[in-house]
C-alpha positions as CSV (number, residue, x, y, z in Angstrom):
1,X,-29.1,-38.9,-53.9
2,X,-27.9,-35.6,-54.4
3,X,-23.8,-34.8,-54.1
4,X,-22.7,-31.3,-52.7
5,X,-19.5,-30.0,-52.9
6,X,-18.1,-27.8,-51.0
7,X,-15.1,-25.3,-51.4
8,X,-12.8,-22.8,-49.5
9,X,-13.7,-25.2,-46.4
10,X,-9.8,-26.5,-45.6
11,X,-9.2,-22.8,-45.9
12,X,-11.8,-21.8,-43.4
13,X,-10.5,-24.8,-41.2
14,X,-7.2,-23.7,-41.3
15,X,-8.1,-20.1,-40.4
16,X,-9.6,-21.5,-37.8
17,X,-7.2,-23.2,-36.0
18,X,-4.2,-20.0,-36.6
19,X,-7.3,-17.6,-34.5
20,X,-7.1,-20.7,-32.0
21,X,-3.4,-20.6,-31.3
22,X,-3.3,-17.1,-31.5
23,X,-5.9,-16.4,-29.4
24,X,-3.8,-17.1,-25.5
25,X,-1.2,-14.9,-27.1
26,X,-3.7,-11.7,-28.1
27,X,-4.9,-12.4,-24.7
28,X,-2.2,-11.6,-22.7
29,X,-1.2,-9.0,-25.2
30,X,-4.8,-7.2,-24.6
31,X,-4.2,-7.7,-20.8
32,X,-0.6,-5.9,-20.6
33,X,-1.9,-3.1,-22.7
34,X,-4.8,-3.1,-20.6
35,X,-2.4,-2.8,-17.5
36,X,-0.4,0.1,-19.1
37,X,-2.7,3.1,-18.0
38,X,-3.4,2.2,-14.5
39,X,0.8,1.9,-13.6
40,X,1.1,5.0,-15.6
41,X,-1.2,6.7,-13.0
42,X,-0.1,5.0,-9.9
43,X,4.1,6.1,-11.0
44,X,2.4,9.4,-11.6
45,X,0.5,9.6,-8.4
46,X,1.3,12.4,-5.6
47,X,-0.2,10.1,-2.6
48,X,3.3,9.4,-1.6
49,X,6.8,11.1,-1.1
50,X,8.8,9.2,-3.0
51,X,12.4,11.2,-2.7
52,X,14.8,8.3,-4.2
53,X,12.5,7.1,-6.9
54,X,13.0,3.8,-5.8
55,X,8.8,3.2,-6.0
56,X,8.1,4.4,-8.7
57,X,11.1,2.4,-10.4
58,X,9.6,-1.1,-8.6
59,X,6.3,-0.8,-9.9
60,X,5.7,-2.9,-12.5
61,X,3.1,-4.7,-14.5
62,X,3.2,-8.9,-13.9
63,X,3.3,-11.3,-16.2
64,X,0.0,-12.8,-17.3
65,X,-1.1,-15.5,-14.3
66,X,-4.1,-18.1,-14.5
67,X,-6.3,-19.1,-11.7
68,X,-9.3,-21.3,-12.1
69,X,-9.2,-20.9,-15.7
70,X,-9.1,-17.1,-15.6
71,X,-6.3,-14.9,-16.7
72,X,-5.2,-11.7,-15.0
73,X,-2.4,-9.6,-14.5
74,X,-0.9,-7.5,-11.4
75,X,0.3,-4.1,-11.1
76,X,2.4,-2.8,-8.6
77,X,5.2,-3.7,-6.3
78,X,6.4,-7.8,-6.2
79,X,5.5,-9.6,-2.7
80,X,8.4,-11.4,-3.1
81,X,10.6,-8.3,-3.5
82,X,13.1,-7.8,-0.6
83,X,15.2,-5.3,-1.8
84,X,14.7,-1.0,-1.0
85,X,11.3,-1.0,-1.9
86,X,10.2,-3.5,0.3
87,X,8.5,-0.9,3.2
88,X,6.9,0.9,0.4
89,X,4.2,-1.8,0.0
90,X,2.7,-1.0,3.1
91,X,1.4,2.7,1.5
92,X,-1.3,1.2,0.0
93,X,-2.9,-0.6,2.6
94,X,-1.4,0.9,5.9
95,X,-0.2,-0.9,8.9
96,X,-1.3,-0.6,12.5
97,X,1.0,2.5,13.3
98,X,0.6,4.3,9.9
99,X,-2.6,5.0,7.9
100,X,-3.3,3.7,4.5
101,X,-1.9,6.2,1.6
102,X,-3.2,4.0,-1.8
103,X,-2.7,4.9,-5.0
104,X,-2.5,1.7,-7.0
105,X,-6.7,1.3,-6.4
106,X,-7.1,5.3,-7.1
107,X,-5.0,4.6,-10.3
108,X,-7.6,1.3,-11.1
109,X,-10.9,3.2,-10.2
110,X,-9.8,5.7,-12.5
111,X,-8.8,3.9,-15.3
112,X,-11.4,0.6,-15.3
113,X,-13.5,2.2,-18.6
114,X,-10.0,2.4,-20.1
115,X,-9.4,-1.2,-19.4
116,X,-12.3,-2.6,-20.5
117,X,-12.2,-0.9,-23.9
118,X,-8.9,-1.7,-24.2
119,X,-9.0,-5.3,-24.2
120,X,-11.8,-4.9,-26.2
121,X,-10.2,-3.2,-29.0
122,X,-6.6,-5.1,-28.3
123,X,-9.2,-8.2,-29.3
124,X,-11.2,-6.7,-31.8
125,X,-7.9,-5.7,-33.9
126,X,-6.2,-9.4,-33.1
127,X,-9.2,-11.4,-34.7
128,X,-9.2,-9.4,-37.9
């Protein structure tokens, strides 16, 4: 019978279990950064008079959720948010006595090549 021996392979195993607890971390990282460009545009956005700044203060991006095993991120106003930006929510969709102004799906539609290569690259760089 022939004997093999094998080295470098606790190293390799090792490595291999660092890029596994990394891994939830680069991808919320690669999410966020993802997330950066679209609040840029909706904060920078002219759909809306927005005279106190109050808006453009309460945007913000969420922190990293999971639902049915997938991970994603939300940008724009909290639901849960009472305080002077509460009326401003209804911009983006409209209610039944004021039209729909949106600028947070604008800001995504322009930005969704952006996103994609920058998880993509956020990813590429974390597994090196």
């Amino acid at each position: 019978m022939a004997n093999i021996e094998l080295t470098g392979v606790d190293e390799i195993l090792n490595k291999l279990q660092q890029i596994g607890a990394n891994v939830g971390r680069l991808e919320n990282k690669a999410l966020k950064n993802a997330a950066e460009p679209v609040l840029e545009d909706a904060k920078g956005t002219n759909a809306f008079n927005d005279r106190s700044g109050n808006l453009r203060e309460g945007l913000k991006i969420s922190n990293v959720k999971k639902k049915d095993g997938s991970k994603y991120i939300l940008v724009g106003v909290d639901k849960g948010d009472n305080s002077k930006i509460f009326y401003d929510k209804f911009l983006e969709f409209g209610t039944s006595k004021m039209p729909a102004r949106p600028f947070l799906q604008p800001a995504y539609e322009k930005n969704k090549n952006t996103i994609q290569k920058t998880i993509a690259e956020t990813l590429k760089e974390g597994l090196k």
